[in-house]
C-alpha positions in Angstrom: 48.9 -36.8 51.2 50.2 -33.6 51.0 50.9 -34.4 47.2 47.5 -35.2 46.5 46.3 -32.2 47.6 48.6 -30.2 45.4 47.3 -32.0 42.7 43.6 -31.5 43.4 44.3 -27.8 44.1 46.2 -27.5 40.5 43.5 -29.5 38.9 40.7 -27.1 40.4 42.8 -23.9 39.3 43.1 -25.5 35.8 39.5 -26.1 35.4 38.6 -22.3 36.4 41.0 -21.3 34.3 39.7 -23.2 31.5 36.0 -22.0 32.3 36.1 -18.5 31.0 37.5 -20.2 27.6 35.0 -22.7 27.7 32.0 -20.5 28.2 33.7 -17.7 25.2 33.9 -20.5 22.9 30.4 -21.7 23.3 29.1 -17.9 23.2 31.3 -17.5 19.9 30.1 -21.1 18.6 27.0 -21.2 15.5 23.6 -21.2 15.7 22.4 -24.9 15.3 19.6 -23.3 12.7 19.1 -21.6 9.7 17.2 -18.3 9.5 15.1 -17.4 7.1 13.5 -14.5 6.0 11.0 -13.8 3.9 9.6 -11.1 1.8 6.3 -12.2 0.4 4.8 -9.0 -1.9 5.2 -5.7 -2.4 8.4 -4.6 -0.6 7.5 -1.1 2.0 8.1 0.2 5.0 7.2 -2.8 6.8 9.4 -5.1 4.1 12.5 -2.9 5.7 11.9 -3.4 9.4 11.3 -7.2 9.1 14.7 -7.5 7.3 16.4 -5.4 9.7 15.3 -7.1 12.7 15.6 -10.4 11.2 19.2 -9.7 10.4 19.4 -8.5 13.7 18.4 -11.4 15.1 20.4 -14.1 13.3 23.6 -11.8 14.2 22.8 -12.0 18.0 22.7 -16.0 17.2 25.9 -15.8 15.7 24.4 -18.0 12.6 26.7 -19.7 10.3 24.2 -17.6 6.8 20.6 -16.4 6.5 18.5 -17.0 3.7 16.5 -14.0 2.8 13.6 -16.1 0.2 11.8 -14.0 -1.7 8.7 -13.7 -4.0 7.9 -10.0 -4.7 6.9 -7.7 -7.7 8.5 -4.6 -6.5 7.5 -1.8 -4.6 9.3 1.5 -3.2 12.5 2.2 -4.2 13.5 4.0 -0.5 12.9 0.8 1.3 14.4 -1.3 -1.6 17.9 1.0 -0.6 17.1 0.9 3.0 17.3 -3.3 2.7 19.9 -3.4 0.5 22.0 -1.3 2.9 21.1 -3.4 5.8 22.3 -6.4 3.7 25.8 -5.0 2.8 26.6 -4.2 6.5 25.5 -7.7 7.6 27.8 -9.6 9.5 26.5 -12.5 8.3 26.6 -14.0 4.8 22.7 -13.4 3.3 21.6 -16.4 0.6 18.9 -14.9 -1.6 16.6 -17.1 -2.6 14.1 -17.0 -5.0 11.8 -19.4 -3.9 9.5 -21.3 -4.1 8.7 -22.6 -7.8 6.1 -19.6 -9.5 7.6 -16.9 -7.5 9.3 -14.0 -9.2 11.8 -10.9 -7.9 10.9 -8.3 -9.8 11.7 -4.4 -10.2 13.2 -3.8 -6.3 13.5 -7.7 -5.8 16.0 -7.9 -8.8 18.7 -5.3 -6.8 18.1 -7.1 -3.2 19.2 -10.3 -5.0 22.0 -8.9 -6.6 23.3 -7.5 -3.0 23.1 -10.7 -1.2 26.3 -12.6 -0.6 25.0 -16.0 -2.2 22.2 -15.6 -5.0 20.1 -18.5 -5.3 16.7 -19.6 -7.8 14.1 -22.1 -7.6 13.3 -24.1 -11.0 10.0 -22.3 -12.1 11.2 -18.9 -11.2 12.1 -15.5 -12.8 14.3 -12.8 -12.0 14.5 -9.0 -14.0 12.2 -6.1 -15.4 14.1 -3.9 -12.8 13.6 -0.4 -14.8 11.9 2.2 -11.8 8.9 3.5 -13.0 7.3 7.0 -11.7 3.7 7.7 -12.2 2.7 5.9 -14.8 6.2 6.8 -17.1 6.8 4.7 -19.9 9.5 2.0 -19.8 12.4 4.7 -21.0 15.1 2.6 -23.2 18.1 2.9 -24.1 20.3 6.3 -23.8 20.3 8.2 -26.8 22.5 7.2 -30.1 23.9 9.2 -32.1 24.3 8.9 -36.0 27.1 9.9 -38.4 26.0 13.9 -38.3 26.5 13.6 -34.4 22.7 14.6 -34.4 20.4 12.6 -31.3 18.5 9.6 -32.5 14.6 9.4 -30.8 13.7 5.9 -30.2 10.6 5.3 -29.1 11.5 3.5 -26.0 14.2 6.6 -25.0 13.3 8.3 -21.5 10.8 11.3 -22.2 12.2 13.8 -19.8 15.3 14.4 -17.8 14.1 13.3 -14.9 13.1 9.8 -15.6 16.6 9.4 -17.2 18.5 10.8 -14.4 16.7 8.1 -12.4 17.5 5.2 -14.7 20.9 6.3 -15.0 20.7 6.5 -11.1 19.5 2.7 -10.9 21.8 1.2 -13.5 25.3 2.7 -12.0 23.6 0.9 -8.4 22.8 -2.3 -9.3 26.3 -2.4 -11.4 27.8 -1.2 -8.0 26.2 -4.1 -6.4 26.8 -6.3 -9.5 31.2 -5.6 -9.4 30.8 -5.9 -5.5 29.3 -9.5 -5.7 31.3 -10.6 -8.8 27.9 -11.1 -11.1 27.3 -10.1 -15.0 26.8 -6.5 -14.5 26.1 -6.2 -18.0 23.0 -8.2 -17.7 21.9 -6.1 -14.3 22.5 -2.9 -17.0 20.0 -4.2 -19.0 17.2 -5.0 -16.6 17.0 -2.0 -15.5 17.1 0.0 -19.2 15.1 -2.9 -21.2 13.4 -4.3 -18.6 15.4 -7.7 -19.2 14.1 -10.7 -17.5 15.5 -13.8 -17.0 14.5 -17.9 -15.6 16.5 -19.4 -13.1 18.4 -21.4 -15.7 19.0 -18.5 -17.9 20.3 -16.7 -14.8 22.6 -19.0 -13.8 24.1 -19.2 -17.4 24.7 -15.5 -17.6 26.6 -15.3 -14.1 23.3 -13.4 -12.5 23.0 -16.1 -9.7 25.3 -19.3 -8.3 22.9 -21.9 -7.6 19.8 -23.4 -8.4 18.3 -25.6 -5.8 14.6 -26.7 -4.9 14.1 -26.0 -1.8 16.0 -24.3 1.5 17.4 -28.2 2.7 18.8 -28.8 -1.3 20.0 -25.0 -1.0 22.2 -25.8 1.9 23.8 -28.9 0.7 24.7 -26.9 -2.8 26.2 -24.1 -0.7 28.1 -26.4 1.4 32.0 -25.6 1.3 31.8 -22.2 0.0 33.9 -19.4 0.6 32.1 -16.0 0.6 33.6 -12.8 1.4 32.0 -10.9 4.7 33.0 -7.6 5.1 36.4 -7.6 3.4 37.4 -11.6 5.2 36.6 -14.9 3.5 34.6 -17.1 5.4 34.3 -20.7 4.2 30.4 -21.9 5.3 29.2 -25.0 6.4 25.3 -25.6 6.0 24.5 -29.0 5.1 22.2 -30.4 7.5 21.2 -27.7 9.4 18.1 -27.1 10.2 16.1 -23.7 9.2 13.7 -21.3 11.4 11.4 -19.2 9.8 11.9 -15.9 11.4 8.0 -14.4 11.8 7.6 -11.0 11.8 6.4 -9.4 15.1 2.6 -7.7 15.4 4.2 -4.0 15.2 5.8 -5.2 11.6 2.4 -6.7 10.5 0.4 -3.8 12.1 2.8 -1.7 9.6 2.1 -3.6 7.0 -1.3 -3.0 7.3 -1.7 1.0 7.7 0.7 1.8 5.1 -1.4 0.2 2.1 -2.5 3.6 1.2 -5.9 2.6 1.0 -6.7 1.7 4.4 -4.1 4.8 5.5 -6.9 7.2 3.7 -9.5 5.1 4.7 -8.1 5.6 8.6 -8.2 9.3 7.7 -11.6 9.5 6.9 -12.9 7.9 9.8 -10.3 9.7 12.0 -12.4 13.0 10.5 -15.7 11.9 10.8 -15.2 10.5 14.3 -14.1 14.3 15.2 -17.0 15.6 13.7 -19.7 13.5 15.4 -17.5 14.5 18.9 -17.6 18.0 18.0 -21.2 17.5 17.3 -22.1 15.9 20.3 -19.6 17.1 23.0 -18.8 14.6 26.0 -19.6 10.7 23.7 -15.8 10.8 23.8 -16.0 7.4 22.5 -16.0 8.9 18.2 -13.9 11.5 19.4 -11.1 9.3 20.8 -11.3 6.5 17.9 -11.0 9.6 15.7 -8.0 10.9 16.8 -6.1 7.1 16.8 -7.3 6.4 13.2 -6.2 10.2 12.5 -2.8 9.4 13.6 -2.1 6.3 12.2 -3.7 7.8 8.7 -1.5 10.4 8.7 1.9 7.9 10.1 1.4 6.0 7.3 1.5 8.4 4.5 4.5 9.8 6.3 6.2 6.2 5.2 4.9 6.5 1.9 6.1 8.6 -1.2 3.2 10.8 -1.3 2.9 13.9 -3.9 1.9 16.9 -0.9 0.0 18.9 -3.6 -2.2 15.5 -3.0 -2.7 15.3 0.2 -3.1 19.3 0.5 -5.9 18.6 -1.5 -7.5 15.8 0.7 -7.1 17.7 3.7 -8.4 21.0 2.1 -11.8 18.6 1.2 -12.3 17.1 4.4 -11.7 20.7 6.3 -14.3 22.2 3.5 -17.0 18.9 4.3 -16.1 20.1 8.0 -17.0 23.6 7.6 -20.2 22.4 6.1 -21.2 20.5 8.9 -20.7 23.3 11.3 -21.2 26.3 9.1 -24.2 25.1 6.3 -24.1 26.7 3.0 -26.5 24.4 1.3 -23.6 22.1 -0.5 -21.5 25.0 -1.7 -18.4 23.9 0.7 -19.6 20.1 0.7 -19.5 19.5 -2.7 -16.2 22.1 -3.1 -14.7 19.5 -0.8 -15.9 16.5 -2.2 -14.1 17.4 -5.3 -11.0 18.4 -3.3 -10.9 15.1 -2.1 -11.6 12.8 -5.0 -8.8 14.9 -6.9 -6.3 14.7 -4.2 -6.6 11.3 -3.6 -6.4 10.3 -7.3 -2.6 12.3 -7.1 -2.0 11.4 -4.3 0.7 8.7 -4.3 3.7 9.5 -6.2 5.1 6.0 -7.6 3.5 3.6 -9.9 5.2 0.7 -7.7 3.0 -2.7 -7.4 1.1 -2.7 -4.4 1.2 0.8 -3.2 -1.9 2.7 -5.5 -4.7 3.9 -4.8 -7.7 1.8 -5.7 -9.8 3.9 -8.0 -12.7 1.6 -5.8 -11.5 3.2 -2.6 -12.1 6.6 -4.0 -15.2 6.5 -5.2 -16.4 4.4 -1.9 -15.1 7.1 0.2 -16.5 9.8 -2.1 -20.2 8.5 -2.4 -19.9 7.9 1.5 -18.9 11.7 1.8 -21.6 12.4 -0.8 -24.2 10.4 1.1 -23.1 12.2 4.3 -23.4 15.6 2.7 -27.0 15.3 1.4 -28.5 14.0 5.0 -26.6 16.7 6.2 -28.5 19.0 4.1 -31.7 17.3 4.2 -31.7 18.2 8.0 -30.3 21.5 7.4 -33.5 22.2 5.3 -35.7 20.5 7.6 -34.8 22.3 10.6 -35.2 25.7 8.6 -38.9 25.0 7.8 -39.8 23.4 11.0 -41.6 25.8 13.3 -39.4 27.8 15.9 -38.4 26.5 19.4 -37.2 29.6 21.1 -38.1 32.5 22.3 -41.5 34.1 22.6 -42.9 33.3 19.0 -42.9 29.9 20.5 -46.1 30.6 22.5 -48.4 31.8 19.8 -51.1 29.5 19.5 -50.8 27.6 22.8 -53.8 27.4 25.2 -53.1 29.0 28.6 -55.1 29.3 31.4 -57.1 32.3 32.7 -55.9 33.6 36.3 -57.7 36.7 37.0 -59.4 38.8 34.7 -61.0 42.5 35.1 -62.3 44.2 31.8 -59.8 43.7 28.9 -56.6 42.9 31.4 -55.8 40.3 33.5 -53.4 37.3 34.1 -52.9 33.9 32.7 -51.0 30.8 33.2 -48.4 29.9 30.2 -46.1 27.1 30.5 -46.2 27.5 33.9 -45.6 31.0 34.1 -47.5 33.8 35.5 -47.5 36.3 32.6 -49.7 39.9 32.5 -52.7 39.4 29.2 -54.9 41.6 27.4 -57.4 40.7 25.2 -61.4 42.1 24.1 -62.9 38.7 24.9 -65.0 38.5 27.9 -63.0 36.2 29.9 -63.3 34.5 33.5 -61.0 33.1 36.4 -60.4 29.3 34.8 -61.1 29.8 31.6 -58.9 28.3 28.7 -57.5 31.2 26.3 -55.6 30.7 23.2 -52.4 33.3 22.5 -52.6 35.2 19.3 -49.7 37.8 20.1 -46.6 39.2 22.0 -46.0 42.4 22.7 -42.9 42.1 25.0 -43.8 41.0 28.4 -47.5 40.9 27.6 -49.8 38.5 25.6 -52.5 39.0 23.4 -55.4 36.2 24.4 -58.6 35.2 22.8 -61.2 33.2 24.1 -61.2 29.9 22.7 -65.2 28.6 21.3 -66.1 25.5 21.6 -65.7 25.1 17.9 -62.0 26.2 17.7 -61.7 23.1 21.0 -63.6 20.5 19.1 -61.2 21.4 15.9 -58.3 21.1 18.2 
């Protein structure tokens, strides 16, 4: 007995000492899924967070890869950087994939591709045309050549101004960075960005740009099966086929990002931010305009703080709307209005400071917001003018012409009754107690009455 009890106790120490094991291997053990994320359009702001978190995410599931799918045309180079950053510190291998068949990574796509540990295409699909382009700059080319007389030769296609050339000398020595880190034809990633190369998803996989072709995320797996990758200085070999994939969604503060930073609705949230002040300023205590105004005013003015704004722009903007403000409050029949329409309409128009896809200014917008302001500005005026020919309201010239009612009279004094005031009359009229008088005059505290004939009643 005393044996089996020795047994049972070592076989219950055994098992708790096994259970800490146990329980750190399952913790340490894969995801049984795939995520994926997936930039769909312009990349922003809002492109950056979703990455982030999604990487985040598939990290606390310990996931075997993530497949980051793309279809973009571009957009801002800072959250390009910020994503491709977030990539290279990932502790777990990122597939890009271009996906599905028709979609494109373009301009900012082409150096998040490049970065991931495992690039990827869909038949149908391009890649390239990675040059970054400022406000409108031509395409620049090629560095300058030089002939025999060591003289510069101008090509048409050459960058215009230093600037544009320091920042296409800037983008080619990062994607080749990212091109020697991943093992992929940096020569090619050179030219994308100076010639605007582009490339299918054959061609790409013949010139070393990518590693696999597949149709979908399941055929996408199965090629990647078996791989060994390199994750932060270690190869890991992955296994993928037959795993299922979850599409990680991005949360409501990432789509409410989304929204507010297309600079159109961010200056359309400014505008009614302004106006909803105005009418609260106008009409103390509605608090409702005055509390939608400040919201909209601050999420306007969050947003552009994301963006790549030129502040000469929005100096300008907020100089008009302060102008179409002072007119409001202070009228000078149009002179600030119209100073501040024009304010506006020029700041907005400069007001962005990339050319990237997705992230301009619709000239719609503008002129919307500016006939708006312009429609505002002439009621505005049209009451201005109304009120100044409309008869006066205040003070005593208000009672000329009104009928009051005799009190007492003796001679060419007496007193009458005028808006329900006692007030001390003169007047040559005979005039009796009851009588109804008419008020031609006010001199101070005493008025000038007539007596009104019968005719002046019957006319009235």
């Amino acid at each position: 007995m005393f044996t089996a009890q020795a047994g049972l106790i070592a076989a219950g120490v055994t098992f708790a000492a096994l259970c800490p094991s146990m329980a750190a291997a399952e913790s340490t053990s894969p995801a049984a899924s795939v995520p994926l994320i997936a930039i769909d359009g312009p990349i922003g702001p809002a492109t950056a967070r979703h990455v982030k978190e999604g990487l985040a995410t598939a990290s606390a599931r310990r996931a075997e890869i993530v497949i980051l799918r793309m279809n973009t045309p571009g957009g801002l180079a800072d959250s390009m950087r910020d994503i491709v950053v977030d990539l290279l510190a990932s502790p777990i291998p990122v597939v890009g994939f271009v996906a599905p068949s028709g979609a494109h990574a373009a301009s900012a796509g082409t150096y998040i591709l490049y970065a991931t540990h495992i690039a990827a295409m869909a038949p149908g699909t391009n890649i390239g045309a990675a040059t970054p382009v400022q406000m409108g700059t031509p395409l620049p080319g090629l560095p300058e050549d030089r002939d025999k007389d060591d003289k510069p030769a101008q090509s048409p296609s050459a960058p215009k101004d230093a600037a544009m050339a320091k920042a296409t000398n800037d983008a080619v020595a990062f994607i080749r960075s990212l091109a020697e880190l991943r093992g992929r034809n940096a020569e090619w990633a050179e030219k994308a960005v100076r010639e605007a190369a582009t490339a299918s998803a054959q061609e790409a996989l013949q010139a070393r740009v990518i590693e696999v072709v597949a149709r979908d995320p399941a055929d996408l797996l199965e090629r990647i099966e078996g791989r060994t990758i390199e994750v932060a200085g270690v190869p890991r070999r992955i296994a993928t086929k037959g795993l299922p994939v979850e599409v990680i969604e991005p949360s409501w503060l990432n789509r409410l990002l989304a929204i507010v930073t297309n600079p159109n609705v961010a200056v359309i949230l400014m505008l009614v931010g302004i106006y909803g002040l105005i009418f609260e300023f106008s009409n103390p205590g509605s608090l409702g305009p005055g509390v939608a105004g400040i919201i909209c005013l601050t999420l306007g003015l969050y947003a552009l703080n994301l963006l790549p704004i030129d502040y000469t722009g929005l100096a300008l903007m907020l100089l008009g709307l302060a102008f179409l403000v002072a007119e409001a409050f202070t009228p000078t029949f149009g002179v600030l209005g119209l100073g501040g329409l024009i304010a506006f309409v020029l700041g907005a128009a400069i007001l962005i400071d990339v050319d990237a896809p997705g992230f301009q200014l619709s000239w719609t917008v503008i002129a919307t917001t500016a006939l708006m302001s312009l429609g505002l500005l002439t009621l505005l005026l049209g009451y201005v003018v109304r009120t100044r020919h409309s008869p006066l309201r205040v003070g005593t010239s208000t009672l000329l012409g009104q009928r009051v009612e005799v009190l007492d009279w003796s001679g060419e004094a007496g007193h009458v009754l005028a808006e329900g005031e006692r007030w001390q009359a003169q007047g040559g009229d005979p005039l009796q107690t009851g009588d109804t008088a008419e008020i031609v005059a006010v001199n101070g505290l005493t008025l000038t009455v007539r007596k009104r004939t019968s005719l002046t009643a019957a006319g009235d």
